[in-house]
C-alpha positions in Angstrom: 89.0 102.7 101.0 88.8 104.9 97.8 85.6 106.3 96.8 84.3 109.3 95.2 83.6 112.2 97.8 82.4 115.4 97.3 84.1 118.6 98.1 84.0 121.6 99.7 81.7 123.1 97.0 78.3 121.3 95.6 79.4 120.9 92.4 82.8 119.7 92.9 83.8 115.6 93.2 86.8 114.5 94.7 88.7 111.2 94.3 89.6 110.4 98.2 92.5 107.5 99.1 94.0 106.9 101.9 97.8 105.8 102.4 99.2 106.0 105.7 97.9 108.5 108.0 97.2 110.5 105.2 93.6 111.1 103.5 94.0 112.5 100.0 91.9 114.7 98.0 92.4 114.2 94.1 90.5 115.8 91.3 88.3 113.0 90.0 89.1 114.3 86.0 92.8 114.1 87.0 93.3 111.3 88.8 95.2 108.2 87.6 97.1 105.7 90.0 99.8 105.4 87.9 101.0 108.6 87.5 100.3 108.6 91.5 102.4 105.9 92.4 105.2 107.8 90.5 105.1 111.1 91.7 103.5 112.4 88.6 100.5 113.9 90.0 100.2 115.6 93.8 96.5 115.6 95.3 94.3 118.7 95.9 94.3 118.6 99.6 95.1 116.0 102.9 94.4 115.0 106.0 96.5 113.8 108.5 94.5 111.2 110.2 96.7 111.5 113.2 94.7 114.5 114.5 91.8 112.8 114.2 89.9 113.5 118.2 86.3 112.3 117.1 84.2 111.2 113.8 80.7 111.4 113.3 78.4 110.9 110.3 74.4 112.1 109.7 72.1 112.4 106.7 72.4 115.5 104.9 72.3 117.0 101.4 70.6 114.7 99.4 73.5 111.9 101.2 75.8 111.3 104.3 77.9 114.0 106.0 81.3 112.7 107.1 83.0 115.2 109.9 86.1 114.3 111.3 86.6 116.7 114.4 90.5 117.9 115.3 91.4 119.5 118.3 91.7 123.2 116.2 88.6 122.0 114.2 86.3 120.3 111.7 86.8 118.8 108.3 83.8 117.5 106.2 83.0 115.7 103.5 79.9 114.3 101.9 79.3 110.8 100.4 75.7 109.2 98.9 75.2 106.0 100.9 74.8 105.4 104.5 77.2 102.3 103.6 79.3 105.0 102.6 79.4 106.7 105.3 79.5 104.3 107.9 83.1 103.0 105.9 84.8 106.2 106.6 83.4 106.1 110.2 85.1 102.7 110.7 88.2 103.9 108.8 88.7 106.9 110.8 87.8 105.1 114.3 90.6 102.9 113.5 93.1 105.2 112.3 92.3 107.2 116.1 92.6 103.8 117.7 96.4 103.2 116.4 97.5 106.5 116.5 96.2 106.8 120.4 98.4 103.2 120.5 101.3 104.1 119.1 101.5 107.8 121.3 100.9 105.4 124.4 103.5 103.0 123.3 106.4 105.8 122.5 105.6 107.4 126.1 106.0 104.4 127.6 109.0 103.5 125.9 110.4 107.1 126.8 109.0 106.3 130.6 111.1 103.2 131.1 114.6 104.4 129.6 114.0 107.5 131.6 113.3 105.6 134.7 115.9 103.2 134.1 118.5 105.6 133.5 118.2 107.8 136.9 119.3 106.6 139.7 121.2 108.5 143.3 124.7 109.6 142.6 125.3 109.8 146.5 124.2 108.7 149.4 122.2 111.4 150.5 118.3 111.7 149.7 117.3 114.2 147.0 120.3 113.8 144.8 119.7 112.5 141.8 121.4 112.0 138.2 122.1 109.9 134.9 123.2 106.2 136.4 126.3 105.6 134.2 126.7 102.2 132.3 129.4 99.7 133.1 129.7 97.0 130.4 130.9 93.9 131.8 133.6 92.1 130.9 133.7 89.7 127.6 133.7 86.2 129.0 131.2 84.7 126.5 132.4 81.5 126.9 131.5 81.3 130.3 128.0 82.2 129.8 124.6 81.0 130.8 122.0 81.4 128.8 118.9 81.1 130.8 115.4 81.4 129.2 113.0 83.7 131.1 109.2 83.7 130.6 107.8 87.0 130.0 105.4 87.3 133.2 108.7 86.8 135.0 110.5 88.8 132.6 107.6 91.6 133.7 108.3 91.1 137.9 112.2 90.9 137.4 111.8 94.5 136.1 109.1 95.7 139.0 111.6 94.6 141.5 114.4 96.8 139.5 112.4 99.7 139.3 111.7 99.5 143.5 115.3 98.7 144.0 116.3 101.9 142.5 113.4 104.2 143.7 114.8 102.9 147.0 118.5 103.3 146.7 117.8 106.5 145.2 116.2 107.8 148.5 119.2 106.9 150.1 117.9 103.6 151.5 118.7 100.0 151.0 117.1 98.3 148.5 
């Protein structure tokens, strides 16, 4: 994903790499990946590719306009071929794809220990707070070890989640 890119004025070329979520902006006379890789040299500007909301990419100046669209606004960059172009398209789809993924997956995650977590401290509807853990005792030598499939791995933990919405309205599961 490196190519040259030009930069924010006509006459100025910019080395552009990606690592991570970052998009880096080097001077083309200055850049070398060694001294990169080692800490030796620090680009001219980034992007965090994490704020990336949309891309899109037109003809313009003599080439292909690049614009990758934040929520607080719009960075642009120019390139000459639509091949060019349509690279950085794909490259920035993809890194809103799997940053979109990985925001859903932490909420999620956050959801379920949340949810798991609260349950009714008394009997009486409307109370709630923080369940509190009980570890059961060692007895490893007594133990089962059962294999569960994941689909019923999935239901075991619906059923869970009703008990305790249940008993947490004072009901019984």
């Amino acid at each position: 994903a490196d190519k040259y890119m030009i930069g924010p004025g006509h006459e100025k070329w910019y080395y552009i790499t990606t690592d991570g979520w970052a998009l880096s902006f080097w001077d083309e006379n200055a850049y070398d990946p060694t001294f990169v890789q080692k800490g030796g040299i620090f680009p001219d500007a980034w992007f965090d590719m994490r704020l990336l909301m949309n891309v899109e990419t037109w003809p313009a100046r003599g080439g292909f306009e690049v614009a990758l669209h934040t929520k607080t606004g719009c960075m642009k960059f120019w390139v000459h071929a639509r091949r060019e172009a349509e690279r950085w398209q794909q490259a920035a789809n993809a890194a809103m794809v799997e940053a979109q993924t990985e925001v859903l997956r932490k909420r999620a995650e956050a959801a379920e220990r949340d949810f798991v977590e609260s349950a009714a401290v008394g009997a009486q509807p409307g109370i709630c707070g923080k369940a509190v853990r009980v570890e059961a005792p060692d007895d490893r030598e007594n133990e089962v070890h059962v294999y569960v499939p994941p689909y019923r791995a999935q239901a075991l933990r619906e059923l869970w989640k009703r008990c305790l919405c249940t008993a947490a309205q004072g009901d019984r599961p």
